[in-house]
C-alpha positions in Angstrom: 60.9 -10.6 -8.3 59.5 -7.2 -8.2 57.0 -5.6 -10.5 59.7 -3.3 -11.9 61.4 -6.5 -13.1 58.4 -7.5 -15.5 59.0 -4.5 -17.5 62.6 -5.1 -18.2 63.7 -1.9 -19.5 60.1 -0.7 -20.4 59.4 1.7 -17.3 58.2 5.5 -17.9 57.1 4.9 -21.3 53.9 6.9 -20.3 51.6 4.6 -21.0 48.7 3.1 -23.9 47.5 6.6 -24.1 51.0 7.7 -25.2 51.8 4.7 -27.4 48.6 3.6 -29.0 50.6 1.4 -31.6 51.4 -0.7 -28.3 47.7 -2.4 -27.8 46.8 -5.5 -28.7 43.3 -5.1 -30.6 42.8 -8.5 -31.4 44.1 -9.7 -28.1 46.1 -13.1 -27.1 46.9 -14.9 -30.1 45.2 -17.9 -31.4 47.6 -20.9 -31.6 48.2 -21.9 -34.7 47.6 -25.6 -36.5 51.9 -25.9 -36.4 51.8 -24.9 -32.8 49.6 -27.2 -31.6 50.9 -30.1 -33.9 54.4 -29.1 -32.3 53.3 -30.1 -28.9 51.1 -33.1 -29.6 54.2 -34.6 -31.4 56.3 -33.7 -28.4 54.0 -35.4 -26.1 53.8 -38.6 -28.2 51.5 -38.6 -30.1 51.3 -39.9 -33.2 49.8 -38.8 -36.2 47.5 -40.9 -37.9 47.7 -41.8 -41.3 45.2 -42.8 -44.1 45.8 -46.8 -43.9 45.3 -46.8 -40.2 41.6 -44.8 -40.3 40.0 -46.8 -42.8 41.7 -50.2 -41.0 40.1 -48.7 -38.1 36.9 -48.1 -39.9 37.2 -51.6 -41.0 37.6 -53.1 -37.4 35.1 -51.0 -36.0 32.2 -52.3 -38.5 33.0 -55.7 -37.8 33.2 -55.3 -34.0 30.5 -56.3 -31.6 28.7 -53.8 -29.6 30.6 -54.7 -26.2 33.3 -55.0 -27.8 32.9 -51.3 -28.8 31.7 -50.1 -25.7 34.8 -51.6 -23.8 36.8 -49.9 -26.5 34.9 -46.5 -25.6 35.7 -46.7 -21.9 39.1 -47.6 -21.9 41.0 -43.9 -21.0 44.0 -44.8 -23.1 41.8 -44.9 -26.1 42.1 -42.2 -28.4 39.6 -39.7 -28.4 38.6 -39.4 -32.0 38.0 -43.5 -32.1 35.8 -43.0 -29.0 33.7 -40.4 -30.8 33.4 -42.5 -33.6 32.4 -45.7 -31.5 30.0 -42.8 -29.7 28.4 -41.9 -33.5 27.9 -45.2 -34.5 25.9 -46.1 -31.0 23.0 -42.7 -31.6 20.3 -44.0 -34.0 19.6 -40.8 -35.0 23.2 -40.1 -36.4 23.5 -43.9 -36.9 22.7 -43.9 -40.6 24.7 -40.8 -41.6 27.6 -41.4 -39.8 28.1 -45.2 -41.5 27.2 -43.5 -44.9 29.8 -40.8 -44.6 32.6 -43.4 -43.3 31.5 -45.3 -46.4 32.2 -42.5 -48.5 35.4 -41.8 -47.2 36.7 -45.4 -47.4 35.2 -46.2 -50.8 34.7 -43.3 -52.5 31.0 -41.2 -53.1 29.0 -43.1 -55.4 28.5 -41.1 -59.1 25.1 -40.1 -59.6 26.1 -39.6 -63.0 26.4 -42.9 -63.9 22.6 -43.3 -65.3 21.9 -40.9 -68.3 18.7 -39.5 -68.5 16.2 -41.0 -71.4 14.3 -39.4 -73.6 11.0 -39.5 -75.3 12.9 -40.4 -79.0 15.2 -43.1 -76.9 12.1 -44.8 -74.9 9.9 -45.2 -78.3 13.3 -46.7 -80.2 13.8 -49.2 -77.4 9.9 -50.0 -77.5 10.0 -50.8 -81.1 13.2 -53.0 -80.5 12.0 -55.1 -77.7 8.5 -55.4 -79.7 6.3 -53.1 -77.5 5.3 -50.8 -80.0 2.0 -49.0 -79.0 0.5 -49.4 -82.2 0.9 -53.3 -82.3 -1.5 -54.7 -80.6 -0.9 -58.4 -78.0 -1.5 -61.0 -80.5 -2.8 -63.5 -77.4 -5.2 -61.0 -76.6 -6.8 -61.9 -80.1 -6.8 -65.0 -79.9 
C-alpha cells in the first residue's frame, strides 16, 4: 500500500495552511463512557450490580486475612475487588475505607437525629426530674 492510498481521494488539497478548518485542536478523541462499556461487554465482562457489591462487601468483612490475600493474588480476580482487599490491608486508609463501605451498604448515619437543647428546655427538665438549683439535697441536711 502506498502513501498515496492513505489519502483516498484527498491529494493536492494544499495543505493545513490552506484549510485551517481541517486541524484537529483538541487532538485524538477521548473515548467515551459508551465506548469503553461497548468493548468491556464484548470481551465478557460483566457488569456488576448493586446486590453483588454489597454481597461482596459482606464476604469480604467476614473473611480472614489469608483468605483475602489469596483472593488478592489470584490474576482472574477482578481488579476493583483486589483494590478493595488492598484498602482494607493499609492501616492508614483502614478506618476510612470500612466507614465509607459502611455508608454505602447501610446508609450515612443522620446527624440530625439529636436536636439541639436549650437553656428554657434544660431548666424545664431539671425541675421535672427534681434537680432544681434552688432546692437544695435534703441528705445533705440531714
Amino acid at each position: 500500500m502506498s502513501k498515496l492510498d492513505n489519502f483516498k481521494g484527498k491529494q493536492n488539497t494544499n495543505g493545513l495552511k490552506e484549510n485551517p478548518d481541517n486541524i484537529n485542536k483538541t487532538g485524538v478523541n477521548r473515548k467515551s463512557f459508551a465506548s469503553i462499556n461497548n468493548e468491556m461487554l464484548a470481551k465478557g465482562v460483566e457488569p456488576l450490580t448493586k446486590k453483588q457489591l454489597v454481597k461482596a462487601y459482606e464476604l469480604v468483612l467476614n473473611a480472614t486475612e489469608e483468605e483475602l490475600l489469596e483472593i488478592a493474588e489470584d490474576k482472574q480476580t477482578p481488579y476493583g475487588l483486589k483494590l478493595i482487599i488492598v484498602e482494607l490491608n493499609k492501616p492508614k486508609t483502614r478506618s476510612k475505607a470500612l466507614q465509607d463501605y459502611r455508608n454505602y451498604m447501610f446508609g450515612r448515619a443522620d446527624n440530625n437525629s439529636i436536636e439541639p437543647v436549650d437553656d428554657k428546655d434544660t431548666s424545664t427538665i431539671i425541675q421535672f426530674v427534681g434537680l432544681d438549683d434552688n432546692t437544695e439535697n435534703t441528705e445533705d441536711n440531714e
